[in-house]
N, C-alpha and C positions, 0 to 999 in steps of 0.2 A: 402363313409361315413367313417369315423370313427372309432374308437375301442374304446368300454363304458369305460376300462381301464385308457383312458387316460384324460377324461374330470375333473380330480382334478387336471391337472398340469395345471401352468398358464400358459406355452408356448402352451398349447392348443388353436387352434385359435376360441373365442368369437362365431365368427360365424358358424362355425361348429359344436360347443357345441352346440348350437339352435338346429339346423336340427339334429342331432344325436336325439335330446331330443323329438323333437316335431318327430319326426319318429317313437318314443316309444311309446310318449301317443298316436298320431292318431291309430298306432297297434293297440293298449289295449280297448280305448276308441270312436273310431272310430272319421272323420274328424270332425261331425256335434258335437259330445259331448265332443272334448277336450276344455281344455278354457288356454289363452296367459299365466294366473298368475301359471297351473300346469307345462308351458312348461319352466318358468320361474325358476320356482325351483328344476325341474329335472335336469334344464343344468346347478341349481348355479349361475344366471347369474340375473342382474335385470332387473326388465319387461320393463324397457325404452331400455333398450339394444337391446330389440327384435324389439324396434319400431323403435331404429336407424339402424338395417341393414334391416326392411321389412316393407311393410305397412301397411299390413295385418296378419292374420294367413293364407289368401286363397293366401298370395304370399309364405309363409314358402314351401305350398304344392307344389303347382307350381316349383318351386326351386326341390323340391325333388323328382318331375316325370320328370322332365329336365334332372336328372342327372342318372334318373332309365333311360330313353328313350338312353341315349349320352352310360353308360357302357355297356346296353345291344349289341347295333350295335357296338363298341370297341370289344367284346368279341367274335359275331358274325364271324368278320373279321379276330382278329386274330388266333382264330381255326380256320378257314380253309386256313389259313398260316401256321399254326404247324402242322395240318394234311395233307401239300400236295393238297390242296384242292382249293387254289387260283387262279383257270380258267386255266389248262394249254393249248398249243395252240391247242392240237390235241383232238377235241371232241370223240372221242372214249374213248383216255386215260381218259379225265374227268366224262365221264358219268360212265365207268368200276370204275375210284376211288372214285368217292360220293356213284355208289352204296353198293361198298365193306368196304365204310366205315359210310355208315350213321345210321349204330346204335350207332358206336362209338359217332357220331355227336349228336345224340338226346340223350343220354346218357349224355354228358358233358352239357346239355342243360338244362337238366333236373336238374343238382347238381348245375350249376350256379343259376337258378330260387329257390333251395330249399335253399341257402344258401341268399335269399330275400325274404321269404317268409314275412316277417311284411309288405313290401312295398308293394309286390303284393295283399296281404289284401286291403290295402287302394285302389291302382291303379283297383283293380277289382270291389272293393263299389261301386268307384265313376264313373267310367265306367257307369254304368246305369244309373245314375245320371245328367253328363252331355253331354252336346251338340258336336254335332261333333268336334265343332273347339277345344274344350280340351280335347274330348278324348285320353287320355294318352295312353291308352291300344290300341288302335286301332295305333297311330301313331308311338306306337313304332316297331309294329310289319310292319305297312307300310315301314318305313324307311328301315329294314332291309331286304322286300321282292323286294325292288324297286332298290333297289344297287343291289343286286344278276340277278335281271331280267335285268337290265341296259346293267353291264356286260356282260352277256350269250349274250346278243344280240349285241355288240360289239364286243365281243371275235371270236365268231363262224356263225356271219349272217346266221342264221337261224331261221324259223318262230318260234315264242313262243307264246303259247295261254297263256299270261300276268295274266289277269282277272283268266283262273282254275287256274297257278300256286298261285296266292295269296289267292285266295279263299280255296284250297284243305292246302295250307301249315299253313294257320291262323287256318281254324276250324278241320284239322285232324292230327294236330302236336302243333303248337303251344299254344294254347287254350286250348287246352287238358290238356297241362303241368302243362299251369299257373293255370288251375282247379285244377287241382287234387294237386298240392302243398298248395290250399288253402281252400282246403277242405279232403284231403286224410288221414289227424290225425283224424277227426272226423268220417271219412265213417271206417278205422278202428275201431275206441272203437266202435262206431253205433252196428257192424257187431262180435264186443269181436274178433276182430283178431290183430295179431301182425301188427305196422307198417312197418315193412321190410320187411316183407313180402308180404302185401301188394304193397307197391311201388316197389316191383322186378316184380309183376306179372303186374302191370301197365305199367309198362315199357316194359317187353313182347311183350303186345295186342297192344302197340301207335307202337312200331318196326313194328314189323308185318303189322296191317293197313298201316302205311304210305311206307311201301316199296313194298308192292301191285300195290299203285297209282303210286310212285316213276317207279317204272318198265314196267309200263305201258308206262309212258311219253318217260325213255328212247328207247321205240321200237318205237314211234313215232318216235324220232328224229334221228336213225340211217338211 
């Protein structure tokens, strides 16, 4: 997406000005209460313009859980190319390096997800909302547990119980995050505590739990 900075110049491309804009008002107003004529004037742009690049508002969305689902697995991949962490051949090394470094990992996980926080609002609404086949939230986090388990099991022919890794990594790491980035401002004021402080000690207890389970799996697998 975008930087709100740049949507008054005209080399700004038309259609991105949309999705920047309508990714504002969904935040603010949520999917079901934004309307095409506010998305229209936030991005400066006339409302026929939004019907020439979408045909809907429910395609604007779609467009902008495509491109939350495409950056997250991007980002996935390439930390753990800058951390060393892209399958090396000798499964010791790589289990010793994910687990000497996956605080670091959930950590960068964690800043990536708070620095989308408006999308993750929407992606977590509408989550309950609908049906499997556009569950955004569920497919994004498949895409990214099914390349890693893909891998491991190419890389190192070894049995991997599939089903717990995606199940323990969705609801005792991932999930976790995307919660509490979307709701962890408010369970502070709730609570009259600092948000940093909050989210340091969040981060804490999701380490901790998930390198429990994490260490578990690696003494399976040696």
């Amino acid at each position: 997406m975008g930087d709100a900075d740049d949507k008054g110049d005209k080399s700004y491309p038309a259609k991105q000005k949309i999705m920047d804009a309508a990714r504002e008002i969904f935040a603010e107003k949520g999917f079901d209460g934004a309307r095409v004529d506010e998305i229209a004037k936030r991005a400066q742009v006339n409302k026929a313009l939004i019907y020439y690049y979408f045909e809907s508002k429910e395609q604007i969305l779609e467009e902008l859980m495509e491109w939350l689902v495409h950056e997250t697995v991007d980002f996935k991949k390439n930390l753990f190319r800058n951390e060393g962490l892209d399958y090396p051949g000798d499964l010791n090394i790589a289990l010793t390096s994910m687990g000497g470094k996956l605080e670091i990992v959930l950590n960068r996980f964690l800043a990536f997800f708070k620095d989308k926080r408006d999308i993750l609002n929407i992606v977590t609404t509408e989550a309950l909302k609908e049906g499997p086949e556009k569950n955004y939230l569920f497919r994004m986090i498949q895409m990214m547990l099914e390349d890693s388990s893909k891998r491991m099991i190419e890389t190192y022919d070894v049995p991997i119980d599939v089903d717990a890794l995606t199940i323990s990594t969705a609801f005792f790491a991932l999930i976790p995050m995307i919660t509490f980035i979307t709701f962890g401002q408010k369970w502070a004021e709730y609570n009259h505590k600092d948000y940093s402080s909050t989210e340091k000690k969040f981060a804490q207890v999701l380490n901790q739990v998930y390198y429990e389970y994490f260490l578990g799996e690696i003494l399976k697998m040696r």
